[in-house]
VOGU-3710 file (C-alpha; in Angstrom, 3 decimals, decimal comma):
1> xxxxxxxxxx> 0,000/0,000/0,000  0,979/3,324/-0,325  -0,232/4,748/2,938  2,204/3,828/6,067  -0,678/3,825/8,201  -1,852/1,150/6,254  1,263/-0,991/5,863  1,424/-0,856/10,260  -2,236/-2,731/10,080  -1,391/-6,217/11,501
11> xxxxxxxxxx> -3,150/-8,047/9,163  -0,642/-5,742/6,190  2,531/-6,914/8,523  1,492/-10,692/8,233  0,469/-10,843/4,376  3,661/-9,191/3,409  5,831/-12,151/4,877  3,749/-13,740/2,409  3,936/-11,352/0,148  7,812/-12,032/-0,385
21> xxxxxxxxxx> 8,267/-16,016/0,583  11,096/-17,101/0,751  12,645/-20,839/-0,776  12,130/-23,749/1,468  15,020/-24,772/3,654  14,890/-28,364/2,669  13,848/-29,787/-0,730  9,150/-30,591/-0,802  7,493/-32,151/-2,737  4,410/-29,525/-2,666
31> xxxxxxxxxx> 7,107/-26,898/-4,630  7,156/-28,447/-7,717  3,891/-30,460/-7,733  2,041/-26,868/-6,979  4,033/-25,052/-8,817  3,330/-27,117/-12,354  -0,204/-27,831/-11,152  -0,928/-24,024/-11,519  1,260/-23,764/-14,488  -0,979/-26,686/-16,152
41> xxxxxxxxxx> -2,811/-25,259/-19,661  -6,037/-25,964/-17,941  -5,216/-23,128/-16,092  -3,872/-20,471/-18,613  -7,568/-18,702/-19,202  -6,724/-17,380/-15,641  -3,031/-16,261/-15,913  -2,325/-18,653/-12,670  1,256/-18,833/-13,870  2,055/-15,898/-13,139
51> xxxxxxxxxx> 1,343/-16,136/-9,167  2,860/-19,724/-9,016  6,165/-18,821/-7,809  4,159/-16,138/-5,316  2,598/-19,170/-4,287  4,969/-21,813/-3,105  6,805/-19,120/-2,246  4,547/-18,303/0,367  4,375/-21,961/1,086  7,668/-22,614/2,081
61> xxxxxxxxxx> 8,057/-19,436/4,404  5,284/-21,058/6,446  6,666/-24,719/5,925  9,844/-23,189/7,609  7,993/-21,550/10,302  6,145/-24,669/11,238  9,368/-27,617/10,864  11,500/-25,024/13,014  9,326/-24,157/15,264  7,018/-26,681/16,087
71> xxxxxxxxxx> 6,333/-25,867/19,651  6,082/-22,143/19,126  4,009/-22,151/15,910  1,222/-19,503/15,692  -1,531/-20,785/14,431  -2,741/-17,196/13,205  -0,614/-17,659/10,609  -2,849/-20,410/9,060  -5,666/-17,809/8,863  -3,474/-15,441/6,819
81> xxxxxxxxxx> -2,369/-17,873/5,040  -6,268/-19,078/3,992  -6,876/-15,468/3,063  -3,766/-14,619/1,344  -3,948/-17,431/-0,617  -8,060/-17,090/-1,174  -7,237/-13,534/-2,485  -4,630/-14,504/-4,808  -6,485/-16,904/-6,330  -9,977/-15,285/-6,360
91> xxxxxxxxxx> -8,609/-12,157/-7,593  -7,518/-14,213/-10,946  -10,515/-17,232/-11,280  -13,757/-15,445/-9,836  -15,420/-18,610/-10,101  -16,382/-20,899/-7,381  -15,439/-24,622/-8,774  -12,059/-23,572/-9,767  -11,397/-21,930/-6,708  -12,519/-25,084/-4,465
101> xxxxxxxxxx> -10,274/-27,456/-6,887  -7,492/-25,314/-6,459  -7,903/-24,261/-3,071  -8,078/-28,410/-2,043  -4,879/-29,401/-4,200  -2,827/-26,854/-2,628  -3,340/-28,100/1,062  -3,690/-31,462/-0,148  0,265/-31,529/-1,107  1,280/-29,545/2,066
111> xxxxxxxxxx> -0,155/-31,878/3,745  1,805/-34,276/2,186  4,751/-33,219/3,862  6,155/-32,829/6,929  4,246/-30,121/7,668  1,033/-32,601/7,677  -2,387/-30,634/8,689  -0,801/-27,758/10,778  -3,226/-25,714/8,354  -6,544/-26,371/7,404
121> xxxxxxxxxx> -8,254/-23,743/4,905  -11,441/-22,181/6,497  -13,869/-23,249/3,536  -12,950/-24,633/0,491  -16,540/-24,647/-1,046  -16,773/-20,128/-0,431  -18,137/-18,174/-3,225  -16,025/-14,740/-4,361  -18,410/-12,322/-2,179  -18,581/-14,330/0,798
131> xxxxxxxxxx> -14,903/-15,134/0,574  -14,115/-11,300/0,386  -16,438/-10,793/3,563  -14,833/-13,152/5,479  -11,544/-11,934/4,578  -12,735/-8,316/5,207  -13,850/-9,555/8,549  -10,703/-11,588/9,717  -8,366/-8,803/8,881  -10,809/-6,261/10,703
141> xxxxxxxxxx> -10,915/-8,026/13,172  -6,843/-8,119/13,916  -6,303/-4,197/12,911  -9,350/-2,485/14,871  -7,325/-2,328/18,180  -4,700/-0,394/16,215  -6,849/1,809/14,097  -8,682/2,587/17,394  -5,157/3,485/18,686  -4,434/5,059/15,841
151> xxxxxxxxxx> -7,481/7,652/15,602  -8,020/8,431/18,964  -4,339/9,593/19,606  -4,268/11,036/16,393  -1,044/8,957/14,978  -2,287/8,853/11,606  -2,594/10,886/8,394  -6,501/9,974/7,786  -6,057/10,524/4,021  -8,910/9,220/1,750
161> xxxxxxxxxx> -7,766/5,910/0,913  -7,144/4,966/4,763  -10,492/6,151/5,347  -11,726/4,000/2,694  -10,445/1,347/3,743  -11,635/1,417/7,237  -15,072/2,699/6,220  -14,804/-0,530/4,231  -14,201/-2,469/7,607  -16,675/-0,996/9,756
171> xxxxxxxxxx> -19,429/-1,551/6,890  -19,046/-4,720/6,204  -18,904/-5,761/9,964  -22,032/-3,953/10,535  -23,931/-5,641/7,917  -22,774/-9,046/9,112  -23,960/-7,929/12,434  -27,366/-6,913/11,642  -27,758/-10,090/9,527  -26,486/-12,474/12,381
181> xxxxxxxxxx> -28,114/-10,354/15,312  -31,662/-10,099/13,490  -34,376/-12,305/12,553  -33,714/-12,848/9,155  -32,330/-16,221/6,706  -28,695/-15,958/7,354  -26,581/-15,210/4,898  -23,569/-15,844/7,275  -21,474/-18,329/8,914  -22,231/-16,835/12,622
191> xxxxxxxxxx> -20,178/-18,676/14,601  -17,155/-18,012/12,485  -18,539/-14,225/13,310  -18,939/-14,788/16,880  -15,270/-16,353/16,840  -13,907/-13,532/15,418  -15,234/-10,643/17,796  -15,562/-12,569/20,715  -14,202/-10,019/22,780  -15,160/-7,031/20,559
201> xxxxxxxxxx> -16,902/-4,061/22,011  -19,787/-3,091/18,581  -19,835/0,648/20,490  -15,904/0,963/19,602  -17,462/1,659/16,124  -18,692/4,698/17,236  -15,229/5,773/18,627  -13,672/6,144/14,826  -13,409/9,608/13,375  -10,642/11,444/11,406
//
């Protein structure tokens, strides 16, 4: 991003280690099998090639977190690595059986390794809208005790696109809210929301201005 506000977000701090990857410390399978599985001409429509070495990439600087540090492992870094992954993909496919097939191969050869189930992806079956909810959601819910920080001490620069974003944020946890809090069909996974902002105060909402 180009706001440093922004790049201090939690959720920004943990998708750039993905962001850059690094190689795996001891030769996987999953590297190549990913890797060429992405690469396959099935695939081309959807320019999946191009993320492939983003991909395993991002792989193997979580494979390396979990093989040397098994004790100390934090499993947050599964979630980010659900929605990191969900995003890069998504952002390319937008559609719903190609994201579940690919989605299911890539943690089906992680898990092939070493690294076994440390990581299990939040839904596989997800269509684009809900995924981006969720995702909205998750990283919301990692960032709002900064950006409370943040605008109530005044330690940021408030410019358009950081308002956007949290504006973005606040909506989008406000209409999950009303949906899971009311009497209506859910549209939601409610627990998941529950899960989330377990210890979340809604009236913090309030508390945002720039």
């Amino acid at each position: 991003t180009l706001n440093p506000d922004l790049d201090q977000l939690t959720s920004n701090i943990w998708y750039s280690n993905f962001e850059r990857g690094e190689e795996c410390f001891e030769h996987v399978s999953f590297y190549s099998e990913i890797k060429d599985e992405l690469e396959n001409t099935r695939y081309w429509y959807y320019g999946l090639s191009k993320i492939s070495q983003n991909i395993v990439r991002a792989l193997c600087y979580i494979y390396n977190r979990k093989i040397n540090h098994q004790i100390n492992f934090d499993n947050d870094r599964c979630s980010y690595l659900y929605y990191w992954l969900g995003d890069k993909i998504y952002s390319r496919v937008h559609d719903k059986k190609i994201f579940s097939i690919i989605i299911k191969m890539v943690y089906d050869e992680i898990y092939r390794t070493k690294f076994l189930n440390a990581c299990k992806p939040h839904y596989e079956n997800i269509d684009e809208h809900t995924f981006n909810t969720y995702k909205i959601l998750h990283d919301y819910s990692k960032d709002y005790r900064n950006i409370n920080l943040n605008t109530l001490h005044g330690h940021t620069t408030c410019d358009e696109h950081y308002k956007m974003v949290i504006e973005k944020y606040i909506n989008t946890y406000r209409d999950v809210y009303s949906n899971c809090r009311g009497n209506n069909e859910k549209k939601y996974d409610c627990a998941y929301f529950d899960k989330l902002f377990d210890k979340y105060e809604h009236t913090n909402l309030k508390s945002f201005h720039c």
